[in-house]
One Martini backbone bead per residue (centre of mass of N, CA, C, O) as a GRO file, in nm:
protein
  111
    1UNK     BB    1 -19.070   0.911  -1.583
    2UNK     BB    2 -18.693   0.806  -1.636
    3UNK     BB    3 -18.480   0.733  -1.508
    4UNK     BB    4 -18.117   0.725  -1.551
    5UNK     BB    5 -17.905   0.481  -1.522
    6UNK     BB    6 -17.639   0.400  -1.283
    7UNK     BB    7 -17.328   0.433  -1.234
    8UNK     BB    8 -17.093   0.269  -1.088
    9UNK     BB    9 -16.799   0.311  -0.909
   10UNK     BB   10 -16.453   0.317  -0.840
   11UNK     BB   11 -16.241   0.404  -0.566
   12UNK     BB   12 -15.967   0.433  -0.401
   13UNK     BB   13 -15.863   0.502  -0.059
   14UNK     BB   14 -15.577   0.244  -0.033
   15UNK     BB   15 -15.262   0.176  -0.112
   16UNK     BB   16 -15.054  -0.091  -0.069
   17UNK     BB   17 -14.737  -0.110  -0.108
   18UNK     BB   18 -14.402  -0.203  -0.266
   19UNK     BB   19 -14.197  -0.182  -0.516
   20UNK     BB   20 -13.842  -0.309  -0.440
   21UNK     BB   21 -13.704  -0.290  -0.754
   22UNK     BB   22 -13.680   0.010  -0.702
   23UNK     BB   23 -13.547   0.320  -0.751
   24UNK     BB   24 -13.665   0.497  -0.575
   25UNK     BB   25 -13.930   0.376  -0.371
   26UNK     BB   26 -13.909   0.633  -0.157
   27UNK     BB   27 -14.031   0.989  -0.178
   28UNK     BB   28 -14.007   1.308   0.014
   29UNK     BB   29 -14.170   1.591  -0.117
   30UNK     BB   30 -14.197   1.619   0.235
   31UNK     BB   31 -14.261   1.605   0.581
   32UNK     BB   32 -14.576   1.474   0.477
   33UNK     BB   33 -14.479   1.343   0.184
   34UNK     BB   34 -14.485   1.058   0.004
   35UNK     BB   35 -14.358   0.829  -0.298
   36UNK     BB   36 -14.508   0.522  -0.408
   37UNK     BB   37 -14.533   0.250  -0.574
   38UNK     BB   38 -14.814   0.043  -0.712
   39UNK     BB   39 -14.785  -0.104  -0.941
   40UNK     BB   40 -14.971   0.112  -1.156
   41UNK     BB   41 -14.889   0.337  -0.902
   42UNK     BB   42 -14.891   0.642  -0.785
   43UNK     BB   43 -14.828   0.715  -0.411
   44UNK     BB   44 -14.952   0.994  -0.241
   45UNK     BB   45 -14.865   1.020   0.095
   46UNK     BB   46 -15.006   1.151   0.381
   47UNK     BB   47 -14.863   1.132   0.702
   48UNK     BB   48 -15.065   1.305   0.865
   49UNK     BB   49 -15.371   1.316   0.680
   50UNK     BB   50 -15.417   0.968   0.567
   51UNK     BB   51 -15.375   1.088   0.257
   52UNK     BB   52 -15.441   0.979  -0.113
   53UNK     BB   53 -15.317   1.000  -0.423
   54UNK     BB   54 -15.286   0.991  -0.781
   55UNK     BB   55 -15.117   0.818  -1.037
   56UNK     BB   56 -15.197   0.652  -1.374
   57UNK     BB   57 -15.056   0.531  -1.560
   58UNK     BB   58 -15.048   0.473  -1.892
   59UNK     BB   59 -14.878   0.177  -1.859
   60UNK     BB   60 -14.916  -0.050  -1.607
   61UNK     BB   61 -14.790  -0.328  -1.699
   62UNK     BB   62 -14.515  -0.190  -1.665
   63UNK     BB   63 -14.227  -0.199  -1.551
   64UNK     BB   64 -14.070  -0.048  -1.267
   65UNK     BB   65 -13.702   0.094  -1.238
   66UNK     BB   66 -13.722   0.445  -1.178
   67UNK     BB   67 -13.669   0.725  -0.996
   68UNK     BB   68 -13.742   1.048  -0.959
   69UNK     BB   69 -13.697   1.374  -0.904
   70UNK     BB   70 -13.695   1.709  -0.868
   71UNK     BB   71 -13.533   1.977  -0.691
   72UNK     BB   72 -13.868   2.120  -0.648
   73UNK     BB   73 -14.051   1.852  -0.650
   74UNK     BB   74 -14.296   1.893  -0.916
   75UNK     BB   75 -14.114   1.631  -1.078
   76UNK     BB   76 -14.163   1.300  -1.183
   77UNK     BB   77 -13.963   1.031  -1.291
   78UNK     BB   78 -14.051   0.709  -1.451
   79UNK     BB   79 -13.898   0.431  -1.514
   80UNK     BB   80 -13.969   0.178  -1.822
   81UNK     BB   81 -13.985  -0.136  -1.879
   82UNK     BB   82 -13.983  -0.293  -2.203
   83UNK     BB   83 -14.090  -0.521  -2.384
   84UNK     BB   84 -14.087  -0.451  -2.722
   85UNK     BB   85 -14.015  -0.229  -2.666
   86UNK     BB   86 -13.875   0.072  -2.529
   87UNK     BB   87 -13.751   0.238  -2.330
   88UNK     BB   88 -13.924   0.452  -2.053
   89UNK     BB   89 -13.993   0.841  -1.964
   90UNK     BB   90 -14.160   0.953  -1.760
   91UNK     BB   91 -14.344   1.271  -1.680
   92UNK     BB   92 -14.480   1.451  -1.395
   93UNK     BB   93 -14.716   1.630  -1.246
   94UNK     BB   94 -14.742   1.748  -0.891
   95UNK     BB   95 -14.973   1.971  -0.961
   96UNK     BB   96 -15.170   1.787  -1.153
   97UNK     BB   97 -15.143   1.471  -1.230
   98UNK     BB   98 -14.974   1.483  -1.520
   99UNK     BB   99 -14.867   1.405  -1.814
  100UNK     BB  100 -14.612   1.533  -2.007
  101UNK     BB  101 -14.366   1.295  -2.120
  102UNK     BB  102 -14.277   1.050  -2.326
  103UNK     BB  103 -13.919   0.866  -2.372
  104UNK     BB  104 -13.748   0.681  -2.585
  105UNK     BB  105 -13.489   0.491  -2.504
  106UNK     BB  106 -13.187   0.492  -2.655
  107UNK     BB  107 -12.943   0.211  -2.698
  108UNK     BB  108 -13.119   0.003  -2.537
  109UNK     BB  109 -13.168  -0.294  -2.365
  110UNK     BB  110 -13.320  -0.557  -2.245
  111UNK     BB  111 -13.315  -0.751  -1.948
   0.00000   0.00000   0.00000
C-alpha cells in the first residue's frame, strides 16, 4: 500500500514592513491590535500576545493608497489604485477575515 504523497505549504509566521506612502497607514483595532499593509497583505498584529493574523488582499499587485476603518471597528476599508483599470475599494470583514465586496470608483483618473 502506497502513501499519498504530501504537499508541503509555506505560511508566514510574521510580515514586517509598513508601506508609508498609504494614508492611513497604521490602525489601532483596539489597545492591544493594530493593522497596517505590508505590500500585498493586511497585517492584524496583537502586541500584547505578538501574534499575527492575514487578510490577502484579492489583487496583491495593486497599490494601496488609503485605508480607514469603520467606527466599531469590525470593518476596515481599502482603497486600491487601478493599472488599467478603475480605482477600486474593498471593504473586509475584521471578525471574517474576508473580503465583502469591491467598488469602482467612477469619476476618477488615476494619476
Amino acid at each position: 500500500m502506497s502513501r499519498p504523497m504530501m504537499i508541503p505549504t509555506l505560511s508566514p509566521k510574521f510580515f514586517f514592513g509598513l508601506t508609508t506612502q498609504v494614508n492611513g497607514n497604521c490602525l489601532f483595532l483596539n489597545e492591544n491590535e493594530i493593522v497596517y499593509p505590508a505590500s500585498g497583505v493586511l497585517v492584524i498584529h496583537n502586541t500584547a500576545h505578538h501574534k499575527q493574523k492575514y487578510i490577502h488582499l484579492a489583487e496583491p499587485q495593486k497599490v494601496i493608497t488609503a485605508m480607514a476603518l469603520c467606527i466599531n471597528k469590525n470593518v476596515i476599508a481599502v482603497a486600491e489604485k487601478g493599472d488599467k483599470k478603475k480605482p477600486t475599494i474593498s471593504i473586509y470583514d475584521l471578525d471574517s477575515m474576508n473580503e465583502k465586496t469591491i467598488n469602482s470608483v467612477n469619476g476618477f483618473e488615476n494619476r
